[in-house]
VEXSEKOL-148190 format. One line per 8 residues: number of its first residue (from 1); their letters; for each residue x, y, z of N, C-alpha, C, CB. Coordinates in nm, 3 decimals. Glycine has a CB too. Layout:
# residues N
NUM> a> X/Y/Z/X/Y/Z/X/Y/Z/X/Y/Z; ...
***
This chain:
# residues 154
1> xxxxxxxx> 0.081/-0.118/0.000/0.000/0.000/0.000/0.086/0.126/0.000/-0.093/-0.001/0.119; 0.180/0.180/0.081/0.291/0.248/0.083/0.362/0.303/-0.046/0.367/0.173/0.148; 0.390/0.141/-0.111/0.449/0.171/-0.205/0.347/0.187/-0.309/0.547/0.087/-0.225; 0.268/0.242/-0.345/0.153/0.299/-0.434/0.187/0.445/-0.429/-0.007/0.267/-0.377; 0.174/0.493/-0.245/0.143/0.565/-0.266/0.277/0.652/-0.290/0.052/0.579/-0.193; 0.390/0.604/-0.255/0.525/0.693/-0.320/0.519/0.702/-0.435/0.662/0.646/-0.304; 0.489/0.601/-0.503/0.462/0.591/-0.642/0.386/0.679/-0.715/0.413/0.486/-0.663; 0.310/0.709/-0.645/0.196/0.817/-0.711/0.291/0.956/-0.650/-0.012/0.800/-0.629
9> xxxxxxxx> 0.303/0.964/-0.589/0.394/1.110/-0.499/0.523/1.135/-0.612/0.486/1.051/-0.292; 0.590/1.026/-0.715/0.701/1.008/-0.760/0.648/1.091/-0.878/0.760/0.862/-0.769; 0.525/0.998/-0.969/0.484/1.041/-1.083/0.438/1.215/-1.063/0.365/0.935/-1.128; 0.407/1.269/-0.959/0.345/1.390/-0.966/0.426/1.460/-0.903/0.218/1.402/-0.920; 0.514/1.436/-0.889/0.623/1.531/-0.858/0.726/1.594/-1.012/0.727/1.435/-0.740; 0.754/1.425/-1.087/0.790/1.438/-1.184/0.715/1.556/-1.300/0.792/1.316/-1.208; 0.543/1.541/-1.298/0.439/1.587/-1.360/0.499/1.752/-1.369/0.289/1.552/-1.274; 0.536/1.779/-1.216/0.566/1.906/-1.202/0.657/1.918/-1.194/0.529/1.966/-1.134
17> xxxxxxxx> 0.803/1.880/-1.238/0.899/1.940/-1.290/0.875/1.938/-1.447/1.023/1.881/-1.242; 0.781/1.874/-1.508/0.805/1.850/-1.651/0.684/1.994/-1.680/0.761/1.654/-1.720; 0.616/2.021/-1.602/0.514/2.151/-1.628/0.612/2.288/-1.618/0.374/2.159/-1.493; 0.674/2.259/-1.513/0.775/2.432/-1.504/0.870/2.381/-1.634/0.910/2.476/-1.302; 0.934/2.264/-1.662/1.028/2.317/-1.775/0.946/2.361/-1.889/1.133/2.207/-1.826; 0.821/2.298/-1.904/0.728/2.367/-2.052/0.750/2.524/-1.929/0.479/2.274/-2.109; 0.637/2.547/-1.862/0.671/2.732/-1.830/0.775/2.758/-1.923/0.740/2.784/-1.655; 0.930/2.742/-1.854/1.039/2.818/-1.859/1.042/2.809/-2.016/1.169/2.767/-1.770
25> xxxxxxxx> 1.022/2.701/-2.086/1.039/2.699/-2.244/0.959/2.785/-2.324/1.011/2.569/-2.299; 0.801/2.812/-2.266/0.743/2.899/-2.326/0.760/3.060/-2.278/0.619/2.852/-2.324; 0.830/3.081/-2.168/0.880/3.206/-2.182/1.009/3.261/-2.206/0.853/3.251/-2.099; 1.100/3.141/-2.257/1.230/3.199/-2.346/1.147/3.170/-2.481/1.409/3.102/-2.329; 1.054/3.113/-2.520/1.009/3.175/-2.684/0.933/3.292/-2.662/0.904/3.068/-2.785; 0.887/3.317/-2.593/0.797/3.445/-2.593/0.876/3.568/-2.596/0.705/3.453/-2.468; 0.988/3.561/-2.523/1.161/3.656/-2.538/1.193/3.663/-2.676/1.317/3.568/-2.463; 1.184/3.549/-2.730/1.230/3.546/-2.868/1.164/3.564/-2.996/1.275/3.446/-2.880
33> xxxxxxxx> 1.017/3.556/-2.950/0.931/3.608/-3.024/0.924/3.742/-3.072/0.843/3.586/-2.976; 0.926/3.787/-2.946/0.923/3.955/-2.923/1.043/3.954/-3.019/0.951/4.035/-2.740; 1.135/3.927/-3.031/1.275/3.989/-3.105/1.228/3.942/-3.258/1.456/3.903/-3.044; 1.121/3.852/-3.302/1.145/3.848/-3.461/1.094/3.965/-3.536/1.076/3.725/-3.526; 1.167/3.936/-3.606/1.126/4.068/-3.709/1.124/3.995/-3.864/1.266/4.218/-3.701; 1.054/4.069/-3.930/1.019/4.056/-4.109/1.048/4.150/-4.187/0.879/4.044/-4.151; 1.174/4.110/-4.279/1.213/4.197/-4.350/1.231/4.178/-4.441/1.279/4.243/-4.327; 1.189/4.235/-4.570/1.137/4.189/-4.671/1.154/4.296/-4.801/1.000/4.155/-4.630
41> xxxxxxxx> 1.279/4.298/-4.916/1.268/4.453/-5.011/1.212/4.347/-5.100/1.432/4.574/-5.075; 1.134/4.489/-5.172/1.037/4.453/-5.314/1.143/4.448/-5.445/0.903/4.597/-5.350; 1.057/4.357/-5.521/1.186/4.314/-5.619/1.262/4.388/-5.670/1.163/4.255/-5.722; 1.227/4.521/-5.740/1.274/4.622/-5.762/1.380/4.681/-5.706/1.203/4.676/-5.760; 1.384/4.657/-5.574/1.433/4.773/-5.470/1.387/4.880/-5.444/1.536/4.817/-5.487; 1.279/4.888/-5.520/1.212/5.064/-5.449/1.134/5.060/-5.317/1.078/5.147/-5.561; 1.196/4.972/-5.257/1.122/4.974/-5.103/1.166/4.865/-5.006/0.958/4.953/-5.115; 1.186/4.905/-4.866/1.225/4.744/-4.822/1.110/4.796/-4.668/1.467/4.689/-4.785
49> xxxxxxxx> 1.051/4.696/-4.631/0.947/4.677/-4.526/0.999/4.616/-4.438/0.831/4.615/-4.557; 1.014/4.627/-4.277/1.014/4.579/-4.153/0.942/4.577/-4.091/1.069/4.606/-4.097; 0.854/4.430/-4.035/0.741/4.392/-3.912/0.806/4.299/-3.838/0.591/4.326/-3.958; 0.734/4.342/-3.672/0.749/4.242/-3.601/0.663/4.155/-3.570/0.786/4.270/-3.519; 0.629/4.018/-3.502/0.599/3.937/-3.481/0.477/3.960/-3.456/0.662/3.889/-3.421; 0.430/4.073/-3.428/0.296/4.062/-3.391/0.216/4.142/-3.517/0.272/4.129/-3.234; 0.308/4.182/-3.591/0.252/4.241/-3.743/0.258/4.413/-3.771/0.075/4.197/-3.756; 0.308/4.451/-3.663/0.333/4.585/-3.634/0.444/4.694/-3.727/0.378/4.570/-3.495
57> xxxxxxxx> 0.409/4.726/-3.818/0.537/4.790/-3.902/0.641/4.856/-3.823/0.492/4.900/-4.002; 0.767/4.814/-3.836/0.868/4.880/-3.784/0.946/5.005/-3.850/0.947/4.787/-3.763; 0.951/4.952/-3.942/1.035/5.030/-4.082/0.951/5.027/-4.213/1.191/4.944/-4.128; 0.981/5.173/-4.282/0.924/5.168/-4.386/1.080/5.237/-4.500/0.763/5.260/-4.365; 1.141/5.161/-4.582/1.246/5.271/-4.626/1.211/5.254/-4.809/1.445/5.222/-4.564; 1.216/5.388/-4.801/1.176/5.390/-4.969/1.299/5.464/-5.034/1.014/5.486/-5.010; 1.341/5.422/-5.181/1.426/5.463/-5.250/1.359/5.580/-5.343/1.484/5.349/-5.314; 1.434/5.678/-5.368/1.416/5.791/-5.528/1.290/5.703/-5.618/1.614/5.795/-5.661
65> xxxxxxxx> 1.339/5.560/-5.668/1.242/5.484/-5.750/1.108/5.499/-5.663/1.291/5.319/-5.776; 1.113/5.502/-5.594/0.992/5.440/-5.497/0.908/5.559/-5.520/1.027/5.404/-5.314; 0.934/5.680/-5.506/0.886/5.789/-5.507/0.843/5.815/-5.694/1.001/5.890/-5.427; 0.908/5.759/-5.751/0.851/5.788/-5.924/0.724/5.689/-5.979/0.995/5.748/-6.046; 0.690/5.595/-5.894/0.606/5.512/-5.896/0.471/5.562/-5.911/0.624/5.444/-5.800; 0.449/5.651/-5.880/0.282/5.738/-5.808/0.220/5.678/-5.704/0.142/5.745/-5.914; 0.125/5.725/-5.654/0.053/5.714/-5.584/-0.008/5.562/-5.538/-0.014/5.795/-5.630; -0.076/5.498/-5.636/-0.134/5.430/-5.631/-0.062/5.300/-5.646/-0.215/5.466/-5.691
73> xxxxxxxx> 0.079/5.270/-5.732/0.135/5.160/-5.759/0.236/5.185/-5.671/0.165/5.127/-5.895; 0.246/5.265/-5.532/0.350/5.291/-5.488/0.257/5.206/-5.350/0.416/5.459/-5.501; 0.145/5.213/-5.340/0.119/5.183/-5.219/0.075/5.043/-5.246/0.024/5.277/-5.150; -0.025/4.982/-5.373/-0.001/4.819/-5.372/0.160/4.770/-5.374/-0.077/4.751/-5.516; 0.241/4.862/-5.410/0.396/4.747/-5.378/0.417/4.746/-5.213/0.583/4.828/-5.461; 0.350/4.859/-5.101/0.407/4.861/-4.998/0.321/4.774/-4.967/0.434/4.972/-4.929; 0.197/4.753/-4.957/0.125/4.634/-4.897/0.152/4.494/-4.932/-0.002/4.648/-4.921; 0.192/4.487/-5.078/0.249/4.330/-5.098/0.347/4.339/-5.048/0.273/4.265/-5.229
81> xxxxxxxx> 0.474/4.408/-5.017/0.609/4.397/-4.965/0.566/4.344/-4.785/0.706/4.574/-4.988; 0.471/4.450/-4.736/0.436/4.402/-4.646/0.383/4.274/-4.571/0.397/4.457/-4.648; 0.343/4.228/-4.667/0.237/4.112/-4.664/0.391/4.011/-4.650/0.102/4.090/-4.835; 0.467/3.981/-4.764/0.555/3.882/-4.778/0.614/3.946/-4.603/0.668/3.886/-4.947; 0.662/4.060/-4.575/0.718/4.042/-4.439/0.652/3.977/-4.296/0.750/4.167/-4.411; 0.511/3.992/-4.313/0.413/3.900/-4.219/0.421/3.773/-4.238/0.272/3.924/-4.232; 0.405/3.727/-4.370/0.433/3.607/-4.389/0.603/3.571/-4.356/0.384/3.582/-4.530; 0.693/3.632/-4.369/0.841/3.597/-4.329/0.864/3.577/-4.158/0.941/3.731/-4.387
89> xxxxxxxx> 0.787/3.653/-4.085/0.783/3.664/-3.938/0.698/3.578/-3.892/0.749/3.789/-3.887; 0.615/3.525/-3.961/0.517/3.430/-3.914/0.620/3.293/-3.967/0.337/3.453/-3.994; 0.677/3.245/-4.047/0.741/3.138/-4.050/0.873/3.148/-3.977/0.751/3.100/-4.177; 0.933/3.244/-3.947/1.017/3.280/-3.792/0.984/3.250/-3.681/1.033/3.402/-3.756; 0.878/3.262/-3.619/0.755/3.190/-3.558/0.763/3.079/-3.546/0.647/3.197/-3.613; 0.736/3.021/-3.619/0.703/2.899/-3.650/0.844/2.777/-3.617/0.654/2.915/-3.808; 0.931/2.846/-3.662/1.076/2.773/-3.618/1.087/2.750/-3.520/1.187/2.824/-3.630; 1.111/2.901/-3.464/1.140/2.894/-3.290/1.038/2.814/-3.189/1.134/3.055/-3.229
97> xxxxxxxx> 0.943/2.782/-3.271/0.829/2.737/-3.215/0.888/2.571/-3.189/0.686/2.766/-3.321; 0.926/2.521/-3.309/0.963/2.390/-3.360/1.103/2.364/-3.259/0.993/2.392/-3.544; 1.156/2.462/-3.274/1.289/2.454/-3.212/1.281/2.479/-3.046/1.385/2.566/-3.286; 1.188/2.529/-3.033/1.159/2.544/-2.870/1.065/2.391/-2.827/1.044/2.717/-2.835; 1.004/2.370/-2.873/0.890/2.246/-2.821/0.898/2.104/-2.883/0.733/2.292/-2.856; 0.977/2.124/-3.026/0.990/1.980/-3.133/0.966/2.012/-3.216/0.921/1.860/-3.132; 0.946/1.904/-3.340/0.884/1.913/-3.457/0.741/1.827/-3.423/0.983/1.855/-3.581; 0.755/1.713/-3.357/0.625/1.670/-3.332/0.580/1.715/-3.233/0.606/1.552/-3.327
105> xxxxxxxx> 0.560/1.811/-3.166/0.491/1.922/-3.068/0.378/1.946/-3.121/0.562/2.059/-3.047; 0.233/1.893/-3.041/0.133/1.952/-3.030/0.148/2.101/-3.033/0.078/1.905/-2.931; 0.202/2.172/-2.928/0.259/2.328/-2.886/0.314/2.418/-3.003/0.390/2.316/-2.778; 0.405/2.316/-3.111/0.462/2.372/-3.192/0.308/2.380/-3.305/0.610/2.289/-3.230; 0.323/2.292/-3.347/0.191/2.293/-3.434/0.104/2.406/-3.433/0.106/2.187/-3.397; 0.041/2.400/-3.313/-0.060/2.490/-3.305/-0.047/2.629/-3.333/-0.103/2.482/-3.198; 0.112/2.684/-3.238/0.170/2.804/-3.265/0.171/2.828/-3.450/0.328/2.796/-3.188; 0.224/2.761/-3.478/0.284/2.784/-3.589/0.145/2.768/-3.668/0.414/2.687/-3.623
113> xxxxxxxx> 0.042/2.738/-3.664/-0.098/2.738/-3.784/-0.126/2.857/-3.713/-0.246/2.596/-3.792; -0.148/2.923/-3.610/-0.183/3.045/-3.565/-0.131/3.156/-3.638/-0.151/3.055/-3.442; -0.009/3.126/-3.642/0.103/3.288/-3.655/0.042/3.228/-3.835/0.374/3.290/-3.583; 0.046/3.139/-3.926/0.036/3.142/-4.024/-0.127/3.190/-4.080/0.091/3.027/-4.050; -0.211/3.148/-3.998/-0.386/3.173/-4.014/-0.378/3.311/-3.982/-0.507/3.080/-3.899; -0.284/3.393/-3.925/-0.332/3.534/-3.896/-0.239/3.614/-3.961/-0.343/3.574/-3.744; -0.078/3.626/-4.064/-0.014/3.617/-4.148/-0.035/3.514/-4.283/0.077/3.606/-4.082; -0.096/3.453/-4.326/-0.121/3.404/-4.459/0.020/3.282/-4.452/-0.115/3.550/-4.595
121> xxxxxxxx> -0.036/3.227/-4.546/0.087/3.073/-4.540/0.242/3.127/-4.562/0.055/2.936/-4.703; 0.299/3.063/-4.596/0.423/3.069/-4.606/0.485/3.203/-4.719/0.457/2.922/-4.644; 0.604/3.247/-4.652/0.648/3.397/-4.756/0.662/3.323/-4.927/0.860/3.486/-4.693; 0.616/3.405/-5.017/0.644/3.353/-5.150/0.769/3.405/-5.198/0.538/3.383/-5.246; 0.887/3.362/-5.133/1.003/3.396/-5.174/1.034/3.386/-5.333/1.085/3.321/-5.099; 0.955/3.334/-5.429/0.977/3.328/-5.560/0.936/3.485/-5.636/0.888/3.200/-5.612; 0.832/3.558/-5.571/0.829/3.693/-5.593/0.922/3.779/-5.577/0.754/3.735/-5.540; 0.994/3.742/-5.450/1.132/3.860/-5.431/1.270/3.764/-5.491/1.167/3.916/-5.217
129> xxxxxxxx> 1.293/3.646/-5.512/1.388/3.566/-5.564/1.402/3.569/-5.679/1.380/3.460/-5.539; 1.322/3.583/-5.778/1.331/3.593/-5.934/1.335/3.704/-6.004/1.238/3.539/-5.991; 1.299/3.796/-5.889/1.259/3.912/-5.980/1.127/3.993/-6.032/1.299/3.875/-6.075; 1.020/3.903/-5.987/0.896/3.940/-6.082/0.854/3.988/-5.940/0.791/3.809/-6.186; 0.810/4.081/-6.014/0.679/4.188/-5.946/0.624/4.123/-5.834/0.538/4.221/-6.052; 0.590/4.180/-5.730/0.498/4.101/-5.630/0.399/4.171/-5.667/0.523/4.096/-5.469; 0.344/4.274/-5.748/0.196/4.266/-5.763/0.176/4.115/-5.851/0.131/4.418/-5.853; 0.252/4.110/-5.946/0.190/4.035/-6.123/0.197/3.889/-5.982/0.363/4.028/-6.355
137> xxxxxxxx> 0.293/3.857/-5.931/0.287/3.709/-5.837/0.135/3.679/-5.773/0.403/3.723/-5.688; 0.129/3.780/-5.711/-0.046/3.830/-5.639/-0.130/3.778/-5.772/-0.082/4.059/-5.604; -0.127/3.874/-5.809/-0.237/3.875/-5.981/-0.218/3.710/-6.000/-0.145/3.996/-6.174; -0.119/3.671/-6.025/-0.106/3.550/-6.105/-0.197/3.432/-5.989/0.087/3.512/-6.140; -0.179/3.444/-5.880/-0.229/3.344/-5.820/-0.422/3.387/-5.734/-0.087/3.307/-5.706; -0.439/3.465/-5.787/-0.590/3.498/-5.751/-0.665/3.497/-5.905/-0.606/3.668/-5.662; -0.753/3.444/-5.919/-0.864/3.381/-6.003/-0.943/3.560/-6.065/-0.996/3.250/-5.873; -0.926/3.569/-6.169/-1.013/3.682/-6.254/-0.987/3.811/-6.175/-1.192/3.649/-6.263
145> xxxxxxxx> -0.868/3.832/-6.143/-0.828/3.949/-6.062/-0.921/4.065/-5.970/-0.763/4.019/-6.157; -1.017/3.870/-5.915/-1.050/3.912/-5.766/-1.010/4.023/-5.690/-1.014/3.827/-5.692; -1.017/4.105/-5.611/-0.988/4.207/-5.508/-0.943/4.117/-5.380/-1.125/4.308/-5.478; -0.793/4.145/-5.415/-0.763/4.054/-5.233/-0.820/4.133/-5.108/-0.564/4.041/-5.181; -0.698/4.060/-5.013/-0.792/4.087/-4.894/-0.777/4.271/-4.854/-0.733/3.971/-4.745; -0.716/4.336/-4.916/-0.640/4.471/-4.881/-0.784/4.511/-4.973/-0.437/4.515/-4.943; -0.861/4.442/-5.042/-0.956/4.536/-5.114/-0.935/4.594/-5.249/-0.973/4.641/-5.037; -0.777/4.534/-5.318/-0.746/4.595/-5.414/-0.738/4.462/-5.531/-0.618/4.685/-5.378
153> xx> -0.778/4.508/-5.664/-0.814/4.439/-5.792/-0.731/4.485/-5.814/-0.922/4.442/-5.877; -0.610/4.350/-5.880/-0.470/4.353/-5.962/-0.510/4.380/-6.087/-0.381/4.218/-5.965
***
């Protein structure tokens, strides 16, 4: 009988050292969260965008080009530039997430469909890697040049 009950005293003692090391793990990612940032220049170079983790613009730096653009094609490049940097900070996210809890982490998982469901899937690095326009990338992958979610028809 005794020995049950150490036994049970053993397992729930253990329970709670294995609960404070998740604590301590989820508040050195939450440290490290706070520090990601998304940074992201438009193919061109007439603009490079900085957000942090929670989607908050940090930086906005525009080149001479940026300014010959006008009005209107100056501000769909800052919102797609933007967008790829949410999406870049949200798969930053997502690492530290993996790298803090596992790859097979319930914890990780979840984090990481969150930061991506509220940032959009993964950055389309083939827009800023090749060269092509991140509007025409946008355009190309929305159906009869729908109005995305910003409200604007490519």
């Amino acid at each position: 009988m005794f020995d049950d009950v150490d036994e049970i005293r053993a397992r729930v003692a253990a329970q709670v050292v294995e609960a404070q090391e998740r604590a301590a793990q989820a508040r050195d990612l939450r440290i490290k969260v706070e520090a990601v940032r998304g940074r992201v220049r438009s193919p061109q170079h007439e603009l490079e965008v900085e957000v942090d983790s929670s989607g908050r613009l940090c930086a906005l730096e525009l080149s001479d080009a940026a300014l010959g653009l006008g009005a209107e094609r100056l501000g769909r490049l800052i919102l797609t530039t933007a967008t790829e940097a949410h999406k870049r900070a949200a798969a930053q996210v997502g690492e530290l997430a993996v790298e803090t809890f596992g790859e097979d982490s319930p914890a990780a998982a979840r984090i990481r469909a969150e930061s991506e469901a509220r940032f959009g899937g993964p950055a389309d690095d083939t827009a800023h890697d090749t060269g092509e326009d991140a509007r025409e990338a946008g355009a190309r992958e929305r159906r009869g040049g729908e109005p995305d979610r910003f409200g604007i028809s490519w």
